[in-house]
C-alpha positions as CSV (number, residue, x, y, z in Angstrom):
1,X,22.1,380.4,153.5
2,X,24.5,382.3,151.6
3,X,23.8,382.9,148.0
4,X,25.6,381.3,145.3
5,X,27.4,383.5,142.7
6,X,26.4,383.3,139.0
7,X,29.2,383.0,136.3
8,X,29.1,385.5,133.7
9,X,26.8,384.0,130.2
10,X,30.2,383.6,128.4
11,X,31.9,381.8,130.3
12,X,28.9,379.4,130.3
13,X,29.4,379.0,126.4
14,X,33.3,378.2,126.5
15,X,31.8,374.8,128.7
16,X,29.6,374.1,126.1
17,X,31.9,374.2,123.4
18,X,34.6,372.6,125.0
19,X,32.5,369.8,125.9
20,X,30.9,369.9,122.2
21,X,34.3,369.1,121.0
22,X,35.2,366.7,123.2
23,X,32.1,365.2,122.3
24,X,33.6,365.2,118.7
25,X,37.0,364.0,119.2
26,X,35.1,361.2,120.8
27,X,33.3,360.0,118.2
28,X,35.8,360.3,115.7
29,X,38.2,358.5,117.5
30,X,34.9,355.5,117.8
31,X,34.7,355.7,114.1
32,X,38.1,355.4,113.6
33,X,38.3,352.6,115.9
34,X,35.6,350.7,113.9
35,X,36.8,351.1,110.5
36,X,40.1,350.2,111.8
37,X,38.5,347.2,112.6
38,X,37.2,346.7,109.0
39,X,40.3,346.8,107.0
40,X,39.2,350.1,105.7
41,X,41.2,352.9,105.5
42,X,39.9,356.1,106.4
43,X,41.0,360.0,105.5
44,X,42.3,361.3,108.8
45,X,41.4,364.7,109.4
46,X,43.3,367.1,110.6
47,X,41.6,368.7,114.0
48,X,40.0,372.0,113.7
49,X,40.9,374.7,115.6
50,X,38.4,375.3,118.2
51,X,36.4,378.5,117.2
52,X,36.5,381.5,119.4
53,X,33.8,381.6,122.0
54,X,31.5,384.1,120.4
55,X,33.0,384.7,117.1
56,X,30.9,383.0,114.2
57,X,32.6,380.6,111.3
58,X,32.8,382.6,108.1
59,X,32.9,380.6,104.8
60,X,35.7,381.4,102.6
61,X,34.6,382.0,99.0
62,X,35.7,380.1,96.0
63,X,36.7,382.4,93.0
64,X,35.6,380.7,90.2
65,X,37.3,382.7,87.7
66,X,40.4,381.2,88.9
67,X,39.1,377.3,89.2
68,X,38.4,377.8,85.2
69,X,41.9,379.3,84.4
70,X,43.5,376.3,86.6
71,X,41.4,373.0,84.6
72,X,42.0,375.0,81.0
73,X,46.1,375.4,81.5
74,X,45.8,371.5,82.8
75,X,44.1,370.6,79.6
76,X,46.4,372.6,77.4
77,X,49.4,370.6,79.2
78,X,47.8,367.5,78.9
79,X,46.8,367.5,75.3
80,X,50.2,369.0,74.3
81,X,51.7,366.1,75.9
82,X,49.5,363.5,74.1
83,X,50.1,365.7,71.3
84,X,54.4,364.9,71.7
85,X,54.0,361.3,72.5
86,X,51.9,360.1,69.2
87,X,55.0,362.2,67.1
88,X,57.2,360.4,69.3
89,X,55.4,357.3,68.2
90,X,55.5,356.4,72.0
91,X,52.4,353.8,72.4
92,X,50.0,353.4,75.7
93,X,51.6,351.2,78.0
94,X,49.8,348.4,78.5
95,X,48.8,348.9,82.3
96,X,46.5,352.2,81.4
97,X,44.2,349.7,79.2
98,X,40.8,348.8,80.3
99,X,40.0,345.2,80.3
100,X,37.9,345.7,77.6
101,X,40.8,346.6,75.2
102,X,39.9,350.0,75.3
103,X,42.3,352.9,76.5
104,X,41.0,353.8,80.1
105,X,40.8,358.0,79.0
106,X,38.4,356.4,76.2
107,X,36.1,354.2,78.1
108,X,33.2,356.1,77.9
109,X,32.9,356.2,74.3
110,X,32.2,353.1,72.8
111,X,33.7,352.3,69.9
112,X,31.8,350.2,66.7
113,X,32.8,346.5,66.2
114,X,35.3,345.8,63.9
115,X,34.1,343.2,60.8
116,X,35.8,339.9,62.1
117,X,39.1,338.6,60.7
118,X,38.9,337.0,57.7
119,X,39.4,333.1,58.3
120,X,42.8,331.8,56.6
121,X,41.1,330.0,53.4
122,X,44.1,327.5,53.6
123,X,43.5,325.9,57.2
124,X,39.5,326.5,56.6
125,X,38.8,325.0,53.5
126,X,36.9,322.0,53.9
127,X,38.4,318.5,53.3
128,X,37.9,317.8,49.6
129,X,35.3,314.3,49.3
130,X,37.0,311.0,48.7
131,X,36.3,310.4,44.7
132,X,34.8,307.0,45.5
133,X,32.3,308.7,48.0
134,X,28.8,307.7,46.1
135,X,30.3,305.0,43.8
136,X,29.1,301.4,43.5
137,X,30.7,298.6,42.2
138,X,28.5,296.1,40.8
139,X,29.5,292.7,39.4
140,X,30.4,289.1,39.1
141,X,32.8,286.9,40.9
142,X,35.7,288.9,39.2
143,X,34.2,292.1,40.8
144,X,34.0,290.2,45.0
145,X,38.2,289.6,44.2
146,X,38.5,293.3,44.3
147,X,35.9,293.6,46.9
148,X,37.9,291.6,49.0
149,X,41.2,293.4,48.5
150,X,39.4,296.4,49.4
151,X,37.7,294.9,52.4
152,X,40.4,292.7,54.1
153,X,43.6,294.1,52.1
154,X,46.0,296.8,51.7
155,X,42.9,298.3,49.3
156,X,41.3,298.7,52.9
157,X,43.7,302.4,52.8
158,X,42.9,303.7,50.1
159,X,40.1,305.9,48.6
160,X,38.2,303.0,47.4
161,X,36.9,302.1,50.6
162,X,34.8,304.7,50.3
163,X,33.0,302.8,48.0
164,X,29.8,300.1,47.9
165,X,29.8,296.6,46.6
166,X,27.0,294.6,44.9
167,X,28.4,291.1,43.7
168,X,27.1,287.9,42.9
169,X,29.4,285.3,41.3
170,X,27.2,284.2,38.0
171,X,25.8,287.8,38.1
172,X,25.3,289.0,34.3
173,X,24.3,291.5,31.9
174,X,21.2,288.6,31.1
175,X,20.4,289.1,34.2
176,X,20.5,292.5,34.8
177,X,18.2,292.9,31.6
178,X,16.0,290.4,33.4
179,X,15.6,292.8,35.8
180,X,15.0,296.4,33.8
181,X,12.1,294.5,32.4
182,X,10.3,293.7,36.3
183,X,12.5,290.3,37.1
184,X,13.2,289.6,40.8
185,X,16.6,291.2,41.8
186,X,19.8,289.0,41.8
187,X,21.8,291.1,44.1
188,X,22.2,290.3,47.5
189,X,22.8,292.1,50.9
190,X,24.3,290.4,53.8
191,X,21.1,290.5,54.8
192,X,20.1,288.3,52.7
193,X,17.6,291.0,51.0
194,X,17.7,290.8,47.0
195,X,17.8,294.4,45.3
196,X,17.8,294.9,41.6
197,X,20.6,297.1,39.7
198,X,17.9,300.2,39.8
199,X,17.1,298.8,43.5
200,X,21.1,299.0,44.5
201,X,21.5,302.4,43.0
202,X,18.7,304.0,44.8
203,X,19.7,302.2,48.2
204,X,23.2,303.8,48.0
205,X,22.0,306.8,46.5
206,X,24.8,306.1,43.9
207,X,26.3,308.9,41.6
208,X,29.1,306.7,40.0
209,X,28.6,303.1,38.9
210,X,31.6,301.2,37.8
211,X,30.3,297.7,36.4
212,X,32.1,294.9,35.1
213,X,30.1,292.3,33.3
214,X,30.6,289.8,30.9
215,X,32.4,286.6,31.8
216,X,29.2,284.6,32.5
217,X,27.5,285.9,29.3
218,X,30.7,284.9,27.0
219,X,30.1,281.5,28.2
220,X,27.8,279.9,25.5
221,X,27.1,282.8,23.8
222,X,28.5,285.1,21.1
223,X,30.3,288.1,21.0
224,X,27.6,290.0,19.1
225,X,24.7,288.7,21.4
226,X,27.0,289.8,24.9
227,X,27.6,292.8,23.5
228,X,24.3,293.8,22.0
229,X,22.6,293.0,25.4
230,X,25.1,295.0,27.5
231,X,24.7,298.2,25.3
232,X,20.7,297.6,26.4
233,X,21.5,297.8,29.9
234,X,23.7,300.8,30.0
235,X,21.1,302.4,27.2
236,X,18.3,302.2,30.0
237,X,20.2,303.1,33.1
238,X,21.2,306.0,31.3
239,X,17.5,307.0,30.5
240,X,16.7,306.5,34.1
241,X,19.7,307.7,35.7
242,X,20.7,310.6,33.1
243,X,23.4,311.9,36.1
244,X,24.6,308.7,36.9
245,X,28.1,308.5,35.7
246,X,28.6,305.0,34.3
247,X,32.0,303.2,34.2
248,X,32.1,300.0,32.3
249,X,35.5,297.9,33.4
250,X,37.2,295.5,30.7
251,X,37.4,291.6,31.7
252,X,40.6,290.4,31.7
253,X,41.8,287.4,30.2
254,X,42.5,284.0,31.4
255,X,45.8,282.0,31.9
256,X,47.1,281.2,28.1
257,X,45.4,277.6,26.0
258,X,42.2,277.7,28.1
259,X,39.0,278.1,26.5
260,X,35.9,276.9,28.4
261,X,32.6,276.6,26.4
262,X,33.3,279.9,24.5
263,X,35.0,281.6,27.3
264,X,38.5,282.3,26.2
265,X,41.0,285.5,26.0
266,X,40.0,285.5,22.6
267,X,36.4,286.1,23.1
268,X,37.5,288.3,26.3
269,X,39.4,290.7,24.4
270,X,36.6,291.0,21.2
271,X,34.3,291.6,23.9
272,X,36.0,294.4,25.4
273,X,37.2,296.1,22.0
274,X,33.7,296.5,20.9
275,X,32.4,297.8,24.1
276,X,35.0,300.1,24.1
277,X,33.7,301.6,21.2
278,X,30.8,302.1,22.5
279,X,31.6,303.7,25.4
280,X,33.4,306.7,23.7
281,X,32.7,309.7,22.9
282,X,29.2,309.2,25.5
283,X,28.1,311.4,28.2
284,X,28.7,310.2,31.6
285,X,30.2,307.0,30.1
286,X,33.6,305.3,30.4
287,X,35.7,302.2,29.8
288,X,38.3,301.2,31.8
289,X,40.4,298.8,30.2
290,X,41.9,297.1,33.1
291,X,43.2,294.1,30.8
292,X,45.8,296.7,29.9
293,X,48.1,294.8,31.9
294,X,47.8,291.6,30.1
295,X,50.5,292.2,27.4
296,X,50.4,289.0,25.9
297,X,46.6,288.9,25.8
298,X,46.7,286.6,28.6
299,X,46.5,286.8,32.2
300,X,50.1,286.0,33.8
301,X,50.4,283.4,35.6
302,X,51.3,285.5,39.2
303,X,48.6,287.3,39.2
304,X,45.8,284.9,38.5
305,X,44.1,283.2,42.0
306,X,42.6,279.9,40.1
307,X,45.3,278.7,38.1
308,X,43.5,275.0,39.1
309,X,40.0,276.4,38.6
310,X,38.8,279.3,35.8
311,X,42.0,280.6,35.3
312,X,40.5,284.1,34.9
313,X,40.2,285.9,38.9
314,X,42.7,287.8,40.4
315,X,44.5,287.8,43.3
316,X,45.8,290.3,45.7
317,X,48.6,291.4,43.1
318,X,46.2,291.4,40.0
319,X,43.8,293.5,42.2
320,X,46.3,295.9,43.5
321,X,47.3,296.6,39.6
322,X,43.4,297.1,39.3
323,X,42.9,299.0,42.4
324,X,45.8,301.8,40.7
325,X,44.2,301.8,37.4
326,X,40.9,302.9,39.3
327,X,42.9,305.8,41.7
328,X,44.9,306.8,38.6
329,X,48.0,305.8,39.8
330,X,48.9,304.1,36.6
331,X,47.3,304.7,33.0
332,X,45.7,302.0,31.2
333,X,47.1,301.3,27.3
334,X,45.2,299.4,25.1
335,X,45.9,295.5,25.0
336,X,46.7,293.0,22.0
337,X,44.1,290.5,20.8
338,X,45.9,287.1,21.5
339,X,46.8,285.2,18.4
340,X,45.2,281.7,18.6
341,X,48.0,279.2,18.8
342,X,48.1,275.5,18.5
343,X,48.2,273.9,22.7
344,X,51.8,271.5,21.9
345,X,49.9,269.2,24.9
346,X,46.8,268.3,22.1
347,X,44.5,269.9,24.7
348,X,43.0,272.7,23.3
349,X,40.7,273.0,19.8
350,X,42.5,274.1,16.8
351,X,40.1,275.6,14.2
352,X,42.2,276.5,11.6
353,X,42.9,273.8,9.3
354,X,40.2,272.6,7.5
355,X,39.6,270.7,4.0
356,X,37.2,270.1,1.4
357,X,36.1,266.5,0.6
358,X,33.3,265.8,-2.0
359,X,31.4,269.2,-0.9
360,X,32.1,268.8,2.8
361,X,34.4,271.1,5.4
362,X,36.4,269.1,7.8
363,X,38.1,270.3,10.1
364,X,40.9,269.4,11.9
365,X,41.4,268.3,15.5
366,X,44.1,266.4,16.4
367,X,44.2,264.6,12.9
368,X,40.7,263.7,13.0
369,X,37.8,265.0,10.4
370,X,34.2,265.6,10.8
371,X,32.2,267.2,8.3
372,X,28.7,269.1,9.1
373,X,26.9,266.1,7.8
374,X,27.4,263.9,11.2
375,X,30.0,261.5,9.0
376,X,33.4,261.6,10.2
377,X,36.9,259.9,8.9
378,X,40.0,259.8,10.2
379,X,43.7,259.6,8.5
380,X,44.2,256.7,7.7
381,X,41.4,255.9,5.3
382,X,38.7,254.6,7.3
383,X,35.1,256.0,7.6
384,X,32.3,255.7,9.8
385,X,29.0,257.4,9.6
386,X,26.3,258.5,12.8
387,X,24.9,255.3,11.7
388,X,27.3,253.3,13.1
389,X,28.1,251.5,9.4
390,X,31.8,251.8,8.3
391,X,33.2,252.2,5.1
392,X,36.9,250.9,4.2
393,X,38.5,252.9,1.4
């Protein structure tokens, strides 16, 4: 057998190497192949040179002296550049800004927050309170006519819907007296529960009360005694309520000539004078003389809703003159005291003629006398007496 000839140690290490790098190429060429695959782009290198056989890789040294040199001249440039843009007054673009509104060469200090805007005051401001929020009407059947215009009517728009309504149609100042002294209460829900005046302002936690009262008292009774009993009632919802602003309306007359059991524009407007007098000059106390537009002392015709009945409650017109006096929209001026004037249709009582016979007042109604004795006589001469007896002159 012949013997096989050895090749020299080097040339044994060129194979090596050779196949070393084609080992290499090979797997970058796999990695390549992958990440291709995965949509991510890779840094191609450029190939090395293969190494001499036998010569070892020497590291090239970094001078360092001239990497620090290099960064300081780019940091010079760059700030002097920054530098000539601000004088420039040249702003950031917008596409170098962070998403947090910060420059990007500034993200990594964080600035402090900024105290928020201040709110605009005009748009802010909250809606001013209706002036009827926390008011309560209370009343008779005058005070349901405006009810109902605010309720079902054009008062439904305005301000004073806002407000509550206690009525009852013979509701009066009696009454309400009645109940400051522990009577049952004469104002009704529509559920049929009965409050008193305190009970009603405590229910509605009231701060205004606007109360018209009156026209059932006048009926019967005098001026002095309607009044006097009214002042009472206002006296002690004052003492219990010493915030409660307290509006005291005016009754407005009836049509002209009537005059039913003491109820009259004449008595009306007495009434009202004197408790306008009282109210003024009072803390949290007002009149509101909503007769004002009566000129005449009496209620005209087109605005009065009973002309067949009372002759004294309003309709929408009357009320819509009321509702303006309440919102301001028109200014009450005080109203005349009606002169009493004989009715030409013989209807209505005249009480100022009278005459004196033997010690006796007369007086005069329709051209028949009585005197306060319970004897009467008549014009033409002839007499009769509560005893039935009569006396020819």
């Amino acid at each position: 057998m012949a013997n096989k000839r050895k090749r020299p140690a080097a040339m044994r290490e060129e194979e090596r190497q050779a196949q070393r790098a084609a080992a290499r190429a090979e797997r970058r060429t796999r990695r390549a192949a992958e990440q291709a695959a995965q949509n991510v782009p890779q840094k191609t290198e450029a190939p090395k040179a293969p190494q001499k056989a036998g010569v070892p890789h020497k590291k090239k040294k970094i001078n360092k002296f001239r990497v620090a040199v290099v960064c300081t001249a780019a940091v010079l440039v760059a700030l002097v550049a920054l530098g000539v843009a601000s004088a420039a007054g040249v702003r950031t673009p917008i596409s170098s800004i962070a998403a947090d509104g910060e420059p990007e060469f500034f993200s990594t200090v964080k600035p402090q927050a900024s105290a928020a805007p201040a709110e605009n005051t005009a748009s802010a401001a909250p809606t001013p309170s209706s002036a009827f929020d926390g008011a309560l009407f209370i009343g008779d059947s005058m005070t349901t006519c405006l009810k109902n215009y605010v309720t079902d009517g054009a008062g439904s728009t305005t301000a004073l819907s806002d407000a509550e309504f206690m009525t009852r149609s013979d509701y009066s100042w009696d009454e309400a007296q009645d109940e400051l002294n522990g009577g049952e209460g004469g104002l009704w829900l529509d559920d049929d529960t009965a409050l008193t005046v305190t009970e009603a302002i405590d229910r509605f936690s009231a701060t205004k009360l606007y109360i018209q009262l009156g026209k059932e008292d006048l009926t019967y009774n005098d001026v002095s005694d309607v009044t006097s009993t009214a002042q009472a009632v206002i006296s002690a919802l004052q003492t219990k309520y010493p915030n409660l602003e307290i509006t005291v309306q005016a009754v407005t007359p009836m049509l002209e000539w009537i005059d039913y059991q003491g109820l009259s524009s004449g008595t009306i407007a007495q009434y009202n004078e004197a408790m306008q007098t009282y109210c003024t000059g009072k803390k949290n106390l007002k009149f509101l003389n909503i007769a004002a537009f009566c000129t005449e002392g009496y209620l005209p015709a087109e605005y009065c809703a009973d002309p067949e009945g009372l002759c004294i409650h309003l309709n929408d017109e009357g009320c819509a003159i009321w509702a303006d006096y309440l919102l301001g929209n028109k200014t009450p001026e005080p109203s005349p005291i009606p002169t009493p004037t004989p009715d030409p249709n013989g209807d209505s009582t005249d009480n100022t003629d009278t005459t004196d016979i033997a010690g006796d007042t007369y007086t005069d109604d329709s051209g028949d006398y009585t005197d306060n004795t319970g004897d009467y006589t008549d014009d033409t001469g002839d007499y009769t007496d509560d005893t039935g007896d009569y006396t020819e002159e």
